[in-house]
N, C-alpha and C positions, 0 to 999 in steps of 0.2 A: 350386459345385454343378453337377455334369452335367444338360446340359439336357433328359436323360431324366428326371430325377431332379424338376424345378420343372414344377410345376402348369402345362397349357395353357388357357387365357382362352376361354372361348365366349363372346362377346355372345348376346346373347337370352336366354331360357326359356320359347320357344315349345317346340313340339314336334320343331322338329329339332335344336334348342339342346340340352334335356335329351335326346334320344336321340342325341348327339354323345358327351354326358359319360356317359351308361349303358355307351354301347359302347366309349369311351372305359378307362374304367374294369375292364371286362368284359377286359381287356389289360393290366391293373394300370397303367395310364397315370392321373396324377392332373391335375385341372382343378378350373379357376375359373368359377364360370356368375357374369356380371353382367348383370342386368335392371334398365332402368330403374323399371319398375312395383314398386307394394310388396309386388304378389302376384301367380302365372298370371293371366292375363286368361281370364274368362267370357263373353267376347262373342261373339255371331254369327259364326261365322267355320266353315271347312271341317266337312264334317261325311261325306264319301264314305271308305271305307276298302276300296280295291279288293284282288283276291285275293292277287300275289304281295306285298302291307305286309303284309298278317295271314300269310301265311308267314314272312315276316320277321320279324314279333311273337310268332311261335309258340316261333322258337328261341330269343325273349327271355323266355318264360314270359311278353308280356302282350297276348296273343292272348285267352285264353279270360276273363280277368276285364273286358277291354273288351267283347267277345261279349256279356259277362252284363250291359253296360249301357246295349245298342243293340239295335238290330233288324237281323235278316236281309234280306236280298233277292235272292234265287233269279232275280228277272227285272227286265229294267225294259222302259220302253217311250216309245215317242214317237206321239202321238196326236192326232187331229181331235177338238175340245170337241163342236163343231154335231153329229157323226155317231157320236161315242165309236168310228170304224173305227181300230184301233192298230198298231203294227208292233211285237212283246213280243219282247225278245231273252233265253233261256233259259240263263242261266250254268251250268247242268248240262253243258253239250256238253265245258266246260272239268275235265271230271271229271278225266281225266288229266294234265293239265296245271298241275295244283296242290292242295291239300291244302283250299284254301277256295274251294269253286265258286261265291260269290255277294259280294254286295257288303254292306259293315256301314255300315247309317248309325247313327253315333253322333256326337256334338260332340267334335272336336281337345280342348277342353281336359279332356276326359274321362281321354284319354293322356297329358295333361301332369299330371293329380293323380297319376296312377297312376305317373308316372315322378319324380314331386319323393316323392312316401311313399317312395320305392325308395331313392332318392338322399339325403334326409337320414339314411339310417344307412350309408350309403358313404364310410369316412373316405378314401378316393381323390376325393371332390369333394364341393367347397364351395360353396353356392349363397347367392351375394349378391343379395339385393333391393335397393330404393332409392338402384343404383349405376351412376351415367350415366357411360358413355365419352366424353370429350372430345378429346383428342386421343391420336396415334401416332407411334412413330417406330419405324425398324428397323434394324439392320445384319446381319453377315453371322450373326453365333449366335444374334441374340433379338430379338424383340419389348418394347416399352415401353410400355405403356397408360396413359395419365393418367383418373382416371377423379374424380367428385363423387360424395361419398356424405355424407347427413348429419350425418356427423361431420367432413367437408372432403375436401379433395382428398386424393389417393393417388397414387401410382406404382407399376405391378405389371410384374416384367418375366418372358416365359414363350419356350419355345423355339418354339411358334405359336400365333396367335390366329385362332380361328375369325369369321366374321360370319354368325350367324344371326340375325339384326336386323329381317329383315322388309324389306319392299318399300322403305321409308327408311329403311332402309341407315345408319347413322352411318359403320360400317365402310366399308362402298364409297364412301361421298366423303371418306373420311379419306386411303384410299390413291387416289383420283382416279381410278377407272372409271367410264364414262358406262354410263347404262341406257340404251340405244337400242331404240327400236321407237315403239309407237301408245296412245294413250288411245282407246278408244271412247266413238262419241257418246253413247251411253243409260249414264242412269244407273237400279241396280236396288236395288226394295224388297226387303229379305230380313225379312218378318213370322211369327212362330209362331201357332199357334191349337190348340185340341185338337180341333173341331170335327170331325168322324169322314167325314172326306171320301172315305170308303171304302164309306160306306153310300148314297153317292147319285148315285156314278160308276162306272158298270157296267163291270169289267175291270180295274179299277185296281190299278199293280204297288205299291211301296215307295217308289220311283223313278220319275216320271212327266215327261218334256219335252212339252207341248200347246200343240199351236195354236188359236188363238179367231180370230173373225172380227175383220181387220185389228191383229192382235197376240198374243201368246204369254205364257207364264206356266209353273211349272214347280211340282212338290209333292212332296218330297222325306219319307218318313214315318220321323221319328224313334221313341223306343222310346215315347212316351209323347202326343206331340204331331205337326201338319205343319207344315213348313217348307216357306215360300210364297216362290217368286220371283216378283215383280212389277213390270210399268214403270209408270209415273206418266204422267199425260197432257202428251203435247207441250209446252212450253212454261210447266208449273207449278212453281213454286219447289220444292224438296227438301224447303225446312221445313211446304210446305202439301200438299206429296203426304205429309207422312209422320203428320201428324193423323190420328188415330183416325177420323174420318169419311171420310176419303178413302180411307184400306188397306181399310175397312169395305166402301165403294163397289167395289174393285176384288173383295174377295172376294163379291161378291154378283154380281160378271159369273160367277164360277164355279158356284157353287152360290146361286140368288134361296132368301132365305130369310125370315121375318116380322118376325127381332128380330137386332139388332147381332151381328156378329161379336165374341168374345171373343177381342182380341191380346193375345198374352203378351209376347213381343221384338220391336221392331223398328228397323232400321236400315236407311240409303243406304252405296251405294256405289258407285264408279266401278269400272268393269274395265278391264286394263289388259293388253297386250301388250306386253312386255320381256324383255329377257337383257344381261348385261355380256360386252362380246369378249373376256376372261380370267375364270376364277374364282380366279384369285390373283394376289396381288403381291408378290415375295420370299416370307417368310414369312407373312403373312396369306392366310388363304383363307376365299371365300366359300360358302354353301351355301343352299338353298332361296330360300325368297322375297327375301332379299341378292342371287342371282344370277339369277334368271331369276323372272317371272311372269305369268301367262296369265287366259283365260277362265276362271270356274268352270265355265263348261259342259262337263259329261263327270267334274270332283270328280278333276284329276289334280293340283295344284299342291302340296297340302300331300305326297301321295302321294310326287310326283317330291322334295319336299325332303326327305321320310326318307329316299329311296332314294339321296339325294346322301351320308346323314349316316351311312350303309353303305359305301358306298364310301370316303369320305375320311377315317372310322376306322380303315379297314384297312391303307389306303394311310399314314396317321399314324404307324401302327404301326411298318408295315414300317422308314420311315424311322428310327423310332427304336430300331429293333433293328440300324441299321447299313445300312439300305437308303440310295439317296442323294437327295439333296435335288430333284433333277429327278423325283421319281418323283410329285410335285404336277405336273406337266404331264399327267403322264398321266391323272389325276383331271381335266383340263380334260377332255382328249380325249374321255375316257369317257362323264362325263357331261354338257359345252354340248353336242354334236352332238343328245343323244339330246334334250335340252330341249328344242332350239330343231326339229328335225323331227318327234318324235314326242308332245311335250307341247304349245308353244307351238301347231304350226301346226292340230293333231289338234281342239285347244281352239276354235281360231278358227273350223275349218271344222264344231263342233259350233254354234257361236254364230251364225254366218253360216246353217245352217240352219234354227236356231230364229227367227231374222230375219226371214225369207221371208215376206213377205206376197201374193204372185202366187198366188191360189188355182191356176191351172196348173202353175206351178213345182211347189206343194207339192202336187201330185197325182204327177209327175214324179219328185220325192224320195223318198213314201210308197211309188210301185209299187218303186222299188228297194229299199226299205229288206224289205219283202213278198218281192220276188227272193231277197235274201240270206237272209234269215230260211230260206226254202223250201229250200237246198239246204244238208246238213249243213259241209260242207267251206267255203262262203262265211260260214256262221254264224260256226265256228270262227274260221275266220282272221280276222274282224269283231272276235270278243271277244278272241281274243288282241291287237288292237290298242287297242280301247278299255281292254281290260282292265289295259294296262300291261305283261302280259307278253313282249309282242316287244322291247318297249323295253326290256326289263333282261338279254335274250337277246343283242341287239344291242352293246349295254353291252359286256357280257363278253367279245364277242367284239374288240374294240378293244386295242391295244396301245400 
């Protein structure tokens, strides 16, 4: 069989996993998605969809049915709690510069239902659940994947395997890339609530980063509910900050109210700054959280992994229409540079802001963030960078 012809292996069935095999597919390119889990996972996890993804999802057709299962956000902002004085940045400036001038928050796994409905009637790909990758091997035509699946082991061999695996990687320690970089010290509550914290904070965008006295907290409004970042006090266990009375306690520094916070979700997690010094090894290649992962501060990480899973579709492509097999470098080039300068560090110096406890500092930060805001051309070129779209500009222009 030509090795256009046999199925290429995604790991994962996250979000960049199945939008690998969509666009994959969308090429008449056939794949194997293996998930260890027995179904998408619903947990906690990304929920920012900035302008140039929903461009990207638009020319997939699944732009507008995620649209219809999120919320808008025209502005966000970052804000003093004690004074409610805020610095609101208006995505409308970005009117020319894209088709969606505002930010969707909706839950990743929202795209992932939407793209496994799509993909079980795609007889170009086959989506395996309850199928663990164990071991690899490669040589110069194909890849070997030894994988555990309930019914025993298998061997699947494909002319490339993807690793969209996630931040543990099977894939990346199978072919022996180090994830170099930093754990950060704090670790953060990510709690739901439906609690209408819109009625009791005067300004409030969709999207909020706020500082409190001697500490910060962030309120991201989904279509239905908020999503609450929160730190836990100095030196308290994970499993006693994360009790119902203690998320309770933090949400009562926001808003003091008579009776118990109603949590819906909540989970710990550590953040992490990383990137691998290759996104490939021979034929395996890595994509999103497998190569590179950051702050959520600013909601670019899942972003920058579909925008990996755009490019090394294309570039897959190419190869297999006769393109040559160095044309995976250029997929590094393209996009580690943009990761590690315009996601990784963009991410950190969101985080390192929101850190800031020097009440002078953050007066400091706030009159500039007020500067920028004030002059059309600073705005712009602000959100074109938070927004992700310099970094896919930049991309392109890479050879």
């Amino acid at each position: 069989m030509q090795a256009s012809q046999r199925p290429i292996i995604i790991v994962g069935a996250g979000p960049v996993g199945l939008m690998t095999a969509h666009l994959l597919a969308r090429q008449g390119i056939a794949s194997t998605v293996l998930e260890q889990d027995a179904a998408i996972s619903q947990d906690l996890r990304a929920s920012t969809f900035h302008p140039p993804t929903l461009d990207m999802l638009d020319g997939e057709g699944l732009a507008a049915p995620l649209i219809a299962q999120g919320r808008l956000c025209p502005t966000w902002q970052i804000r003093m709690h004690d004074t409610h004085e805020r610095a609101v940045f208006d995505l409308s400036v970005l009117k020319n510069d894209t088709a969606h001038p505002y930010r969707l928050q909706c839950e990743q796994w929202r795209l992932c239902a939407l793209l496994v409905e799509r993909l079980q009637d795609e007889p170009l790909v086959t989506l395996r659940f309850s199928t663990r990758l164990t071991g690899l091997e490669q040589d110069g035509d194909s890849v070997t994947a030894q994988v555990e699946t309930p019914e025993g082991t298998e061997r699947l061999q494909a002319p490339f395997l993807v690793g969209a695996d996630g931040a543990r990687s099977v894939v990346r320690g199978l072919i022996g890339l180090e994830f170099d970089g930093v754990t950060y010290p704090e670790t953060t509550i990510l709690a739901t609530t439906e609690f209408p914290f819109e009625e009791h904070l005067p300004g409030l965008s969709n999207v909020n980063y706020v500082w409190k006295q001697d500490g910060t907290f962030s309120l991201l409004r989904l279509r239905d509910r908020w999503r609450c970042s929160l730190y836990p006090d100095p030196e308290m266990p994970i499993e006693e900050a994360l009790l119902p009375a203690n998320i309770d306690r933090k949400m009562q520094e926001i808003v003091p109210r008579d009776t118990a916070y109603e949590i819906g979700e909540a989970r710990a997690y550590r953040v992490h700054m990383r990137i691998t010094r290759d996104y490939r090894n021979g034929r395996v290649v890595l994509a999103g959280d497998a190569a590179h992962i950051n702050s959520p501060s600013g909601g670019m990480g899942m972003n920058g992994g579909l925008h990996d899973a755009f490019n090394l579709t294309a570039t897959l492509g190419e190869i297999l229409r006769g393109g040559s097999l160095d044309l995976l470098d250029r997929y590094t080039r393209q996009r580690r540079p943009i990761a590690e300068a315009e996601v990784l560090a963009q991410a950190d110096r969101n985080r390192s802001r929101m850190q800031e406890r020097d009440p002078a500092k953050r007066r400091v930060i706030m009159d500039d963030l007020l500067r920028i805001i004030g002059n059309p051309e600073s705005a712009r070129a602000y959100l074109l960078r938070s927004s992700m779209i310099e970094a896919l500009r930049k991309s392109a222009q890479i050879q």
